[in-house]
MIFILUM-133059 format. One record per residue (C-alpha): x, y, z. Coordinates in steps of 0.05 Angstrom, whole numbers, padded with zeros to 5 digits, always signed. Example, Ala and Ser with C-alpha at 12.3 -4.5 7.8 and 13.67 -1.06 7.14 Angstrom:
<kolmars>
+00246-00090+00156;+00273-00021+00143;
</kolmars>
This chain:
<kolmars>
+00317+00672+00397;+00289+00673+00330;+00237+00725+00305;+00165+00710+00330;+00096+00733+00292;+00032+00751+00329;-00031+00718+00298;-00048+00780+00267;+00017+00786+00231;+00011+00714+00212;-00045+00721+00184;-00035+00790+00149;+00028+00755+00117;-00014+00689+00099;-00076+00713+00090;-00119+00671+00132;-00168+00696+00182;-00153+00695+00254;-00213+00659+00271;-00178+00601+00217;-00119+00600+00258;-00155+00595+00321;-00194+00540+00292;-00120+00506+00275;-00096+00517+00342;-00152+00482+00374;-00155+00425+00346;-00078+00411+00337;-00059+00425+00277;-00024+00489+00274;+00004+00495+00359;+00046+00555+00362;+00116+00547+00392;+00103+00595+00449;+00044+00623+00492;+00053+00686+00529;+00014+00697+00596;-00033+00735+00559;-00046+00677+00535;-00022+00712+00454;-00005+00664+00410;+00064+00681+00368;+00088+00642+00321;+00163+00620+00290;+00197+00596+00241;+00174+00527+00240;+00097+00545+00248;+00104+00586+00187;+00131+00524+00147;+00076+00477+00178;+00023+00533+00161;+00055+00528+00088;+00039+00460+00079;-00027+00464+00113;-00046+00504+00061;-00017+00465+00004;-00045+00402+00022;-00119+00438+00028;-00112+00474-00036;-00097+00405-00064;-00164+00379-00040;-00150+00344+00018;-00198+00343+00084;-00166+00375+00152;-00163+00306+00181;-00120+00287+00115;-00077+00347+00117;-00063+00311+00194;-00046+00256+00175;-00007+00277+00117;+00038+00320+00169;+00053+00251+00206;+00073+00209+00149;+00136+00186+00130;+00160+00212+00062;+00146+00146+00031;+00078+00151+00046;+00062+00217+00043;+00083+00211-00031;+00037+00162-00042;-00023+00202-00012;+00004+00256-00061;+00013+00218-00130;-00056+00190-00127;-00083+00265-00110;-00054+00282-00164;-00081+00230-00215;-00162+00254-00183;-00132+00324-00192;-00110+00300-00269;-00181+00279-00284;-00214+00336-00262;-00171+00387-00299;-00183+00339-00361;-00251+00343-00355;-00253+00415-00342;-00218+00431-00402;-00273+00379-00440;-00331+00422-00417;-00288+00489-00438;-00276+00464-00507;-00358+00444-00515;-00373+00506-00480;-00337+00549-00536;-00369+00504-00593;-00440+00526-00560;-00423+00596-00557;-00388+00599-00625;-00433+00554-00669;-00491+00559-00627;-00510+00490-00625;-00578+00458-00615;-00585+00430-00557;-00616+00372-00581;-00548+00345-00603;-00536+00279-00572;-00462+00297-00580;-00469+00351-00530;-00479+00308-00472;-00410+00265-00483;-00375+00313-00438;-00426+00290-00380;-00411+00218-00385;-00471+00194-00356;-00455+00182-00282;-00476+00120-00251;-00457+00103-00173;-00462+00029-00191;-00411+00024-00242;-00343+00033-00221;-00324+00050-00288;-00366+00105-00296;-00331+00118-00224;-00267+00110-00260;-00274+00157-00316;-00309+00210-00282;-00249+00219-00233;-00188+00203-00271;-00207+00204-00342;-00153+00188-00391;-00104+00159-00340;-00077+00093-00336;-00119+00082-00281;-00184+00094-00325;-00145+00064-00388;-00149-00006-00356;-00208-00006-00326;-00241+00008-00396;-00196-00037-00424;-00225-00098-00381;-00296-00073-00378;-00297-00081-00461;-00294-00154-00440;-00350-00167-00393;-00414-00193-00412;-00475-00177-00391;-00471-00250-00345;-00412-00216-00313;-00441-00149-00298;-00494-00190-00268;-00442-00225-00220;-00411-00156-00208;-00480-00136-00182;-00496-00176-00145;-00422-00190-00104;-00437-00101-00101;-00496-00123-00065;-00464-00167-00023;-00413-00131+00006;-00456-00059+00012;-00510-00099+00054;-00448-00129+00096;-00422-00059+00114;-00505-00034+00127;-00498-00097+00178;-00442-00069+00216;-00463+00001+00216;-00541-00015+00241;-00498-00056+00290;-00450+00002+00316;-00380-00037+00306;-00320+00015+00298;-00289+00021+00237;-00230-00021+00263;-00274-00075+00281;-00240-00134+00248;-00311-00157+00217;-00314-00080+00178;-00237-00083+00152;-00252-00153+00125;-00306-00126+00085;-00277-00066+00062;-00224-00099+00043;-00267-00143+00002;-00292-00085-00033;-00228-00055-00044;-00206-00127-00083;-00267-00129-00123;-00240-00062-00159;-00173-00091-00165;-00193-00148-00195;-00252-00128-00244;-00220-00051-00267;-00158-00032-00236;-00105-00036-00193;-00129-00008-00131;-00082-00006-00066;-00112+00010-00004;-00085+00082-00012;-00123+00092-00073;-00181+00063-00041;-00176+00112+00017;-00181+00167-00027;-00239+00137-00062;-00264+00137+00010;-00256+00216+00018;-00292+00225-00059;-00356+00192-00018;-00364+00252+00037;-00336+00300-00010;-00380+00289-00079;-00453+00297-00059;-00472+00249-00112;-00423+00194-00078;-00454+00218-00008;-00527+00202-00040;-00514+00132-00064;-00488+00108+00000;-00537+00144+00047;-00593+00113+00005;-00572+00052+00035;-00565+00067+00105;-00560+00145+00135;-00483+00149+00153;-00460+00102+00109;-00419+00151+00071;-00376+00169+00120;-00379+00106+00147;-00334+00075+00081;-00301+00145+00094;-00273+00131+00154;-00269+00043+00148;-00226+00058+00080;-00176+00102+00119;-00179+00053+00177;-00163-00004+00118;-00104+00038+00104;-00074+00047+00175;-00081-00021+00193;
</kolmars>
């Protein structure tokens, strides 16, 4: 039999809290292999490597209910789940090292803070332009490199037409949450759907992984969670969960 770890020498050697691995245990994510009648919890092998990638996957950003479903994937797609992590996780680190280069310039030259120039890093964030979406998350990827590269051509006709299809579709999702249909209500995965087309075809290309993660961004960025619950209370983890559903289906 191979060597077995009680929770507290799990979590001495991983350095999570016992009441963290609890929390795994109960809700299925981290079962260890065997149960004594004391009902202690010891752990092999296998759990140790399972805890291992728990941990990766949340260090990487992802929710618990991700880091599930990442553990159930096949390779194929759990490497897509990963590479488009990793292009959100590109833009952020771009844009952190952005606000440490104008953070030096203020603290070397002092600048006034009346210089327009010092609010480029900011990039004024707008929930109703995808771009701004775009850039904010995966700055100078391809991703955001096309998107700007078909914005340039719109006009302001078009951005009207962009609106108001927007408009459309949000108040088409409001319908179905005010009328309590499951996310896997064929009427919600039509529309979402819709939505996730309407990026592909006026920024970028957007596959329905891509989309779920855009999904996650709306519970986890509190100015994502704000736009949507100003149209409806729920609604942001309504797309949450209708984007992943979009994805499974």
């Amino acid at each position: 039999m191979s060597k077995t770890l009680t929770i507290g020498e799990v979590a001495n050697q991983s350095g999570i809290s016992l009441r963290t691995l609890r929390h795994y245990d109960a809700i299925g994510l981290l079962v260890p292999a065997i149960r004594g009648d004391n009902n202690y919890r010891y752990y092999q092998q296998s759990d140790l490597e399972r805890l291992y990638q728990i941990l990766m996957f949340r260090a990487l950003g992802f929710s618990l209910r991700q880091v599930s479903e990442l553990l159930e994937m096949n390779q194929s797609e759990r490497v897509e789940q990963l590479r488009a992590q990793r292009d959100i996780l590109s833009a952020d680190i771009t844009k952190l090292e952005q606000m440490r280069q104008q953070l030096d310039t203020f603290i070397e030259e002092k600048e006034s803070m009346g210089n327009p120039e010092m609010f480029s890093i900011f990039e004024g964030f707008d929930p109703d332009e995808f771009a701004d979406e775009a850039r904010e998350r995966w700055g100078d990827t391809q991703v955001y490199q096309e998107s700007a590269r078909r914005s340039k051509q719109y006009s302001q006709e078009d951005w009207q037409k962009f609106r108001r299809e927007s408009d459309a579709l949000n108040s088409a999702m409001v319908d179905c949450l005010k009328q309590g249909l499951p996310v896997n209500d064929s009427k919600v995965l039509d529309i979402v759907e819709k939505m996730r087309l309407q990026i592909d075809q006026w920024f970028y290309p957007c596959s329905r992984a891509m989309h779920a993660s855009l999904g996650e961004m709306y519970v986890m960025d509190a100015r994502f969670t704000a736009t949507y619950e100003k149209l409806h209370p729920g609604m942001a983890q309504f797309m949450r969960d209708a984007t992943a559903a979009n994805l499974a289906r």
